[in-house]
N, CA, C and O atoms as a Tinker XYZ file with bonds, in Angstrom:
   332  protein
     1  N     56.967000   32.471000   24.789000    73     2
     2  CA    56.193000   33.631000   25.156000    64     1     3
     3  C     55.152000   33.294000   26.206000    63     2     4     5
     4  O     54.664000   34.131000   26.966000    81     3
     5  N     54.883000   32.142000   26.191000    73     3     6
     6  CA    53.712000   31.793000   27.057000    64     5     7
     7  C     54.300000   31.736000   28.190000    63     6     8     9
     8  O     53.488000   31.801000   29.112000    81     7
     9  N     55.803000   31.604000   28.651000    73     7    10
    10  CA    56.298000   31.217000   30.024000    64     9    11
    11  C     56.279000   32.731000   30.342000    63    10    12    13
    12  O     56.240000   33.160000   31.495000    81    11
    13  N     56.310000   33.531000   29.204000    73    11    14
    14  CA    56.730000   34.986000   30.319000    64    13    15
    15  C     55.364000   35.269000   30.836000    63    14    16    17
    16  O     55.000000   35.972000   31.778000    81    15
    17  N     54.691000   34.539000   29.975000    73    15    18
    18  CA    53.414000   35.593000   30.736000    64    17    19
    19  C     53.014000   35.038000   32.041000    63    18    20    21
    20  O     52.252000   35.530000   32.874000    81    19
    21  N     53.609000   34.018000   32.067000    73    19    22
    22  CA    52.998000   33.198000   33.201000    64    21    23
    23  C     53.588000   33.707000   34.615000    63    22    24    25
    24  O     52.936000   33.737000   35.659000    81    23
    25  N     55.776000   34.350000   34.376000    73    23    26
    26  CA    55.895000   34.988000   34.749000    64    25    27
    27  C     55.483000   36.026000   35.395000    63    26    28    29
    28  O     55.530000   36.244000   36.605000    81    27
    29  N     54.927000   36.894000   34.245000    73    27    30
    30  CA    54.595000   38.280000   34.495000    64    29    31
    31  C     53.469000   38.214000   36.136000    63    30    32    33
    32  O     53.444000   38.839000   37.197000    81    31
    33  N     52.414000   36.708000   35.310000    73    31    34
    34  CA    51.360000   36.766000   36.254000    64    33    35
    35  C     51.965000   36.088000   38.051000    63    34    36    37
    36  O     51.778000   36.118000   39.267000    81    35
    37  N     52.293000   35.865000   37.595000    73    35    38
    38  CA    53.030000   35.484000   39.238000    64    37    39
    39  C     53.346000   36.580000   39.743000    63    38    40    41
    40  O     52.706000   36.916000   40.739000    81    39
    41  N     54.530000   37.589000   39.186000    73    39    42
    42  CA    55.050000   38.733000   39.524000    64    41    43
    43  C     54.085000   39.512000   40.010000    63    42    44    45
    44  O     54.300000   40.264000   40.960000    81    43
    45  N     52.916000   39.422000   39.417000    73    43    46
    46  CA    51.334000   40.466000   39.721000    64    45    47
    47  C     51.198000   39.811000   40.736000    63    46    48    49
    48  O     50.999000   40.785000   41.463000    81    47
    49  N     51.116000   38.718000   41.615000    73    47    50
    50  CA    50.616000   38.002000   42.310000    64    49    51
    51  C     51.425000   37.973000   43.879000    63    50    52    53
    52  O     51.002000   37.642000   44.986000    81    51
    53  N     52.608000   38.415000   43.478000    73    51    54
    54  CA    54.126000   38.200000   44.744000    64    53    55
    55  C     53.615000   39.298000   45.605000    63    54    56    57
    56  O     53.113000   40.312000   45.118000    81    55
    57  N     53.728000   39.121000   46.750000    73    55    58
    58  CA    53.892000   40.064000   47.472000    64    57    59
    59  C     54.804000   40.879000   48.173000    63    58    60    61
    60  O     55.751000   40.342000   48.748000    81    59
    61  N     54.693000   41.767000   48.198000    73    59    62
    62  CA    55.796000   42.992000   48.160000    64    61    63
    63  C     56.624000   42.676000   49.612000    63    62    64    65
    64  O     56.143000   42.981000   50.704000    81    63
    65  N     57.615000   42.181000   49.490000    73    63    66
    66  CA    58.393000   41.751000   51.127000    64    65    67
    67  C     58.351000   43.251000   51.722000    63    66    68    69
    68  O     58.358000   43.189000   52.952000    81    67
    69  N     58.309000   44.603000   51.236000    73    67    70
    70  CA    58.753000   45.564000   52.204000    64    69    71
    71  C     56.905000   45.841000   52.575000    63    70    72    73
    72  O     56.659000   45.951000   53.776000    81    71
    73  N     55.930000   45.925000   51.793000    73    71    74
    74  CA    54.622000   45.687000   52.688000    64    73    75
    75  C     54.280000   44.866000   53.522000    63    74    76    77
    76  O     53.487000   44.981000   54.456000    81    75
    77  N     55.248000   43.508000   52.990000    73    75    78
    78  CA    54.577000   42.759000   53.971000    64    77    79
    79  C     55.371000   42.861000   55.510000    63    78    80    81
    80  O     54.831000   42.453000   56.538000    81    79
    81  N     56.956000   43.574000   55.470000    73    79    82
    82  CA    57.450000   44.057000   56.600000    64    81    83
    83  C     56.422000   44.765000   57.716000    63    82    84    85
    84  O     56.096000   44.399000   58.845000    81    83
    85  N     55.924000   46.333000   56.646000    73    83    86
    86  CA    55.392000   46.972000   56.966000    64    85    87
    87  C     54.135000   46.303000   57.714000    63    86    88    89
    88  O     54.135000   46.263000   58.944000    81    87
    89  N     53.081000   45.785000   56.981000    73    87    90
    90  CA    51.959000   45.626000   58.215000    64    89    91
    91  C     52.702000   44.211000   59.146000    63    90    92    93
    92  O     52.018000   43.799000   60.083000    81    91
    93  N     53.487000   43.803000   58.993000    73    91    94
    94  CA    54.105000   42.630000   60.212000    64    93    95
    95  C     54.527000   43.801000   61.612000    63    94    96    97
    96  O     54.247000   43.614000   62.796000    81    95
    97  N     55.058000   44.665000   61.188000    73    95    98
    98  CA    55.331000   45.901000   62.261000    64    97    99
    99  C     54.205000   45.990000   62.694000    63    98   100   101
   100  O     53.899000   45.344000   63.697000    81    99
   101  N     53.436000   46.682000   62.156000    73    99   102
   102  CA    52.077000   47.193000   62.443000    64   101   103
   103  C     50.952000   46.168000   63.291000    63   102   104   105
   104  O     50.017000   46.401000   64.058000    81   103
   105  N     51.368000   45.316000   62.907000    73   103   106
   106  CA    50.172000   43.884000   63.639000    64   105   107
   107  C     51.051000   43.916000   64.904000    63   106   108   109
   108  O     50.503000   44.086000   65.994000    81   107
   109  N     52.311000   43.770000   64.820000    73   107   110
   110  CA    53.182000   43.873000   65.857000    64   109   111
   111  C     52.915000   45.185000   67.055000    63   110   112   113
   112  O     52.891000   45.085000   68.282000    81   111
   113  N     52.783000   46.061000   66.438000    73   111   114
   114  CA    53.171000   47.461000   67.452000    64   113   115
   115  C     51.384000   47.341000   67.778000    63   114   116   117
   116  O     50.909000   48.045000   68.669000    81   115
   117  N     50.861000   46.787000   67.305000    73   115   118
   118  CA    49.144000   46.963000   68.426000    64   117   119
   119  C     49.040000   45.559000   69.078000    63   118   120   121
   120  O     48.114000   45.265000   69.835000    81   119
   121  N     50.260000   44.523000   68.671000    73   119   122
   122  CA    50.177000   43.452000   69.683000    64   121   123
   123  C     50.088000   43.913000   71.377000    63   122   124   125
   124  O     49.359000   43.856000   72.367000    81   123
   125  N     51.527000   44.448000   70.838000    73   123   126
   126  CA    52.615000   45.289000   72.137000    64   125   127
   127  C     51.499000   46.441000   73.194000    63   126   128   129
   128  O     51.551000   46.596000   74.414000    81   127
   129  N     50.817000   46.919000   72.468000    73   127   130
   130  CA    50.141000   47.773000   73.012000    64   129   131
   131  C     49.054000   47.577000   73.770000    63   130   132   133
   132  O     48.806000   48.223000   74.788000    81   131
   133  N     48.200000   46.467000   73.197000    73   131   134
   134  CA    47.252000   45.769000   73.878000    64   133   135
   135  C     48.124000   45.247000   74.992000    63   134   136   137
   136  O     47.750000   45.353000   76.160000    81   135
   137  N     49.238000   44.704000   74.681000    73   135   138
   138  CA    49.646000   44.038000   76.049000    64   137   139
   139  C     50.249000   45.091000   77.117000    63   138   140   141
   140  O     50.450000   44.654000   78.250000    81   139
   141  N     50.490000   46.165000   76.902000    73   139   142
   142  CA    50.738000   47.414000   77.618000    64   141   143
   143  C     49.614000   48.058000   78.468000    63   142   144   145
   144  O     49.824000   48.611000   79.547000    81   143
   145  N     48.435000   47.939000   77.896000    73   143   146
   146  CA    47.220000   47.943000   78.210000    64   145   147
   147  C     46.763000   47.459000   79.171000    63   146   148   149
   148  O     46.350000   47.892000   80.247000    81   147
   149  N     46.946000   45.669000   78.314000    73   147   150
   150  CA    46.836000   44.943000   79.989000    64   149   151
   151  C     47.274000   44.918000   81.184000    63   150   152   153
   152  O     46.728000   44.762000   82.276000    81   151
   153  N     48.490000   45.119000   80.798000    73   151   154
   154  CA    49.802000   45.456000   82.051000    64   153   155
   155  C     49.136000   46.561000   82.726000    63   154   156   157
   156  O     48.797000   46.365000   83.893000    81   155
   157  N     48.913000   47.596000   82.234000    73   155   158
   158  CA    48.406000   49.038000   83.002000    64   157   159
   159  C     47.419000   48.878000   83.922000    63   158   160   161
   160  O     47.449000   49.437000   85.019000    81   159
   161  N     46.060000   47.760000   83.361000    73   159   162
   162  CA    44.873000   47.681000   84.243000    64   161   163
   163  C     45.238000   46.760000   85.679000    63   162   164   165
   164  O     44.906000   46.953000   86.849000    81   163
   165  N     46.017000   45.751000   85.081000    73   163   166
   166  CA    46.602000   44.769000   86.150000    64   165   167
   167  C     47.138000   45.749000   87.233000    63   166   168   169
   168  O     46.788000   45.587000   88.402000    81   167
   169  N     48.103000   46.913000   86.828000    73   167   170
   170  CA    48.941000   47.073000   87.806000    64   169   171
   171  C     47.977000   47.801000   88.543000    63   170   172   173
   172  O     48.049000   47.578000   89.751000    81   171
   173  N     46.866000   48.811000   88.107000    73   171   174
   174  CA    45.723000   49.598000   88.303000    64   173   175
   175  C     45.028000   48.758000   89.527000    63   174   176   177
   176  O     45.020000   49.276000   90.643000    81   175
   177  N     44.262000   47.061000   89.264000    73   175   178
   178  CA    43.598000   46.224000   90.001000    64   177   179
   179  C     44.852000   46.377000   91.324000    63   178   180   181
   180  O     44.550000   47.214000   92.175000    81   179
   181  N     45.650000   45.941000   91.452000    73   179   182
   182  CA    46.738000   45.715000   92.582000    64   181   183
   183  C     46.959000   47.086000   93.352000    63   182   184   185
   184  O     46.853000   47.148000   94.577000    81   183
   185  N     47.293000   48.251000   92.506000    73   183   186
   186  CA    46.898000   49.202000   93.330000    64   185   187
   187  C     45.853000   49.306000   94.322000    63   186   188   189
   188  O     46.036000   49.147000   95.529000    81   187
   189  N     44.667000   49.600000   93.728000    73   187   190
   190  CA    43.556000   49.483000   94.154000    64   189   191
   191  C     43.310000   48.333000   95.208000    63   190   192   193
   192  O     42.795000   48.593000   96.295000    81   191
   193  N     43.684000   47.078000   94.865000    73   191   194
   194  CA    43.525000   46.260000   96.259000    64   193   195
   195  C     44.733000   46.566000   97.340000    63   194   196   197
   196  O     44.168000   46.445000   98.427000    81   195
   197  N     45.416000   46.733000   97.461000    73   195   198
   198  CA    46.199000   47.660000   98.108000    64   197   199
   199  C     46.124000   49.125000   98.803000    63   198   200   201
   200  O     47.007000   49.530000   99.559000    81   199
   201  N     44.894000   49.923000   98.440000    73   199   202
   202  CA    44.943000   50.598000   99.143000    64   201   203
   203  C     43.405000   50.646000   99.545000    63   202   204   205
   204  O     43.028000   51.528000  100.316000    81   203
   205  N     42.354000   49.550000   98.945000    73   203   206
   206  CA    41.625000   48.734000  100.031000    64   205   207
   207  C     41.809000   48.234000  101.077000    63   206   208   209
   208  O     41.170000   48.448000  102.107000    81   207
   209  N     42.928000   47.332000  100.888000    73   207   210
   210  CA    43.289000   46.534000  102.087000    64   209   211
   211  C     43.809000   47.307000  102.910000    63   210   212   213
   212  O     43.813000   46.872000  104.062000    81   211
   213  N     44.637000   49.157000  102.623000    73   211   214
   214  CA    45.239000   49.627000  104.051000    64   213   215
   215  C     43.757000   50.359000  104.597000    63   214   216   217
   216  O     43.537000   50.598000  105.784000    81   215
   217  N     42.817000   50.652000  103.492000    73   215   218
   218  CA    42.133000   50.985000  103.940000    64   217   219
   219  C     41.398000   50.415000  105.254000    63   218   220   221
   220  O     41.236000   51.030000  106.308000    81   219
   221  N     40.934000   48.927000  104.915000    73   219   222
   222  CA    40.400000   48.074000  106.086000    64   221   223
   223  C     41.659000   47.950000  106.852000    63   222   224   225
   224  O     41.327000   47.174000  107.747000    81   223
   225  N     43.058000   48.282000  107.067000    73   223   226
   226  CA    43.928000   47.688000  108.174000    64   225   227
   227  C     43.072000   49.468000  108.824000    63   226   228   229
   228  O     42.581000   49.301000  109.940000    81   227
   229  N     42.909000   50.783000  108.337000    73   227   230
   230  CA    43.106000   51.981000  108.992000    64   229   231
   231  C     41.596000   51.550000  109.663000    63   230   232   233
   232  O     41.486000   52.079000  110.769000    81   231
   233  N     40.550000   50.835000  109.340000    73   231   234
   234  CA    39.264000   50.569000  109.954000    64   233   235
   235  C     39.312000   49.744000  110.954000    63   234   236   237
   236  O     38.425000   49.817000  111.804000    81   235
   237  N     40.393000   48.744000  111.079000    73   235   238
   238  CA    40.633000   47.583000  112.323000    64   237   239
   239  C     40.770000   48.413000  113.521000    63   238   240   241
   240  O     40.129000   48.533000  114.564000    81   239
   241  N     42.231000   49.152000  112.828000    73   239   242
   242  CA    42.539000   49.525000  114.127000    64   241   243
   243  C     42.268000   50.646000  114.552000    63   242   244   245
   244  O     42.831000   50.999000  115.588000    81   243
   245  N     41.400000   51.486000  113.946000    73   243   246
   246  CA    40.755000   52.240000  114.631000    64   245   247
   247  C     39.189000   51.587000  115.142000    63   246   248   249
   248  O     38.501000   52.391000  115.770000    81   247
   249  N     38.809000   50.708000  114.999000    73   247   250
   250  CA    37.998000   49.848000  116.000000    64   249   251
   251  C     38.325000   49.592000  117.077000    63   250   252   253
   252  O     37.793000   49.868000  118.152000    81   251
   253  N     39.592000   48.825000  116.747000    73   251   254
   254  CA    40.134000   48.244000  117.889000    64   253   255
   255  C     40.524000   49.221000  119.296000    63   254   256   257
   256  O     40.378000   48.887000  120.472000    81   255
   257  N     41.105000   50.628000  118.719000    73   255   258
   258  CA    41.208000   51.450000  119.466000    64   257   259
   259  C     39.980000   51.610000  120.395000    63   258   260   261
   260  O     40.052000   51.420000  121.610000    81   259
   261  N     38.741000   52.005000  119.687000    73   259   262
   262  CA    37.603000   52.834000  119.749000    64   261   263
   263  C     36.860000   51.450000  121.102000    63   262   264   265
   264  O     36.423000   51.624000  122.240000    81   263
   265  N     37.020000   50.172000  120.265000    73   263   266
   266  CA    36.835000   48.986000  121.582000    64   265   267
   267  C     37.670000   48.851000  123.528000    63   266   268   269
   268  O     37.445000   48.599000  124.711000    81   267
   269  N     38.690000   49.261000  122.514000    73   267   270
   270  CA    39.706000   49.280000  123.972000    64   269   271
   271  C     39.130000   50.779000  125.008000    63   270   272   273
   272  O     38.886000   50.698000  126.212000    81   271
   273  N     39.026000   51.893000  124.286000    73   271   274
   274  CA    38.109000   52.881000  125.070000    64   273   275
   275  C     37.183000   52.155000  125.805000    63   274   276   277
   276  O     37.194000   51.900000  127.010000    81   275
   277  N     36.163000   51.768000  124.715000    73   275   278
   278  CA    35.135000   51.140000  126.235000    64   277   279
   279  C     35.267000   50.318000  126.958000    63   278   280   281
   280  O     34.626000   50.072000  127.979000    81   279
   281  N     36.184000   49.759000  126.470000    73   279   282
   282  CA    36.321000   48.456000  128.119000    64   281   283
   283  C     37.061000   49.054000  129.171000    63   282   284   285
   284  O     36.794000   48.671000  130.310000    81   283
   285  N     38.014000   49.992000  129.002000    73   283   286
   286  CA    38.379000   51.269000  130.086000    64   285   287
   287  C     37.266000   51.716000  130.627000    63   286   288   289
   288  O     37.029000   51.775000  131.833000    81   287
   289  N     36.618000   52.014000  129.810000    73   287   290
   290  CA    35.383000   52.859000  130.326000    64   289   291
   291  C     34.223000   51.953000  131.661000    63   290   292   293
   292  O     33.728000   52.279000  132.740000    81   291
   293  N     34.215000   50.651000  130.744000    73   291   294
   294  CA    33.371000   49.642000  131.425000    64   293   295
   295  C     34.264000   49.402000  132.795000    63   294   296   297
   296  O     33.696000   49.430000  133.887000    81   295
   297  N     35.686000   49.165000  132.692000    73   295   298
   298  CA    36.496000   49.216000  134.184000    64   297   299
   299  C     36.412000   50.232000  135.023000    63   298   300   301
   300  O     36.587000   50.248000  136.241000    81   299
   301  N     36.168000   50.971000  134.385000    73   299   302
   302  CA    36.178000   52.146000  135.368000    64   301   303
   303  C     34.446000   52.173000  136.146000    63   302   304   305
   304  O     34.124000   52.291000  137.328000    81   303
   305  N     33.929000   52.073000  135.380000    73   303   306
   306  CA    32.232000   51.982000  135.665000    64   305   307
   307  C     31.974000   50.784000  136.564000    63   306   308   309
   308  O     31.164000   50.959000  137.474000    81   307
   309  N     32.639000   49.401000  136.420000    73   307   310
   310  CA    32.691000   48.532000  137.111000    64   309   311
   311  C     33.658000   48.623000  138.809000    63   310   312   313
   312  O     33.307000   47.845000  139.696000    81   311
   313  N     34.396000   49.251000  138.975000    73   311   314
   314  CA    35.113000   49.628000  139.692000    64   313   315
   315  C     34.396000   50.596000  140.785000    63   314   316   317
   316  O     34.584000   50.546000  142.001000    81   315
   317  N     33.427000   51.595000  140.007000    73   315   318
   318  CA    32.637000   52.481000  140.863000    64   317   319
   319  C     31.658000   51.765000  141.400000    63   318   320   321
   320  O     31.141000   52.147000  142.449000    81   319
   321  N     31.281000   50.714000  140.825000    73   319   322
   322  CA    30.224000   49.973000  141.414000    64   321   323
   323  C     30.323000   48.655000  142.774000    63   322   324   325
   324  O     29.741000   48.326000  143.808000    81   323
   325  N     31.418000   48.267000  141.952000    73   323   326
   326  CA    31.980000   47.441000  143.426000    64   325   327
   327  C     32.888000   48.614000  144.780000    63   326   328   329
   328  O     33.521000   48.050000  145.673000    81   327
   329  N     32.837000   49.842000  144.752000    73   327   330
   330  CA    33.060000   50.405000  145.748000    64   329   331
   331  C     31.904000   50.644000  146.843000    63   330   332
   332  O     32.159000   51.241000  147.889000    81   331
């Protein structure tokens, strides 16, 4: 009689394989998610430097444009002067 009880108390003690399925899913599916998360901000950062960077290519070359005007301008001004 003493072995069953010892039984019994173990049995009180086992843990339930389909709970312990259950939160193994569960620890699982907010692993996944956090890492979905991360993925999202990452792809978010790369966006964003990406349309920084066309931003500064649309600032070059409209400098560059806006530079090339005045040195036309300066040729032309230089040109009137050596006449």
């Amino acid at each position: 009689m003493g072995t069953s009880k010892q039984c019994n108390n173990h049995s009180n003690c086992k843990i339930d394989p389909v709970q312990l399925t259950v939160w193994g899913a569960f620890i699982t599916t907010i692993g996944d998610f956090l890492g979905f998360i991360a993925a999202l901000i990452t792809a978010q950062e790369q966006c964003n430097e990406k349309n920084h960077n066309s931003c500064g290519k649309n600032y070059v070359q409209a400098r560059i444009t806006q530079l090339e005007d005045e040195i036309e301008q300066l040729k032309k001004e230089m040109e009137q002067y050596n006449e």
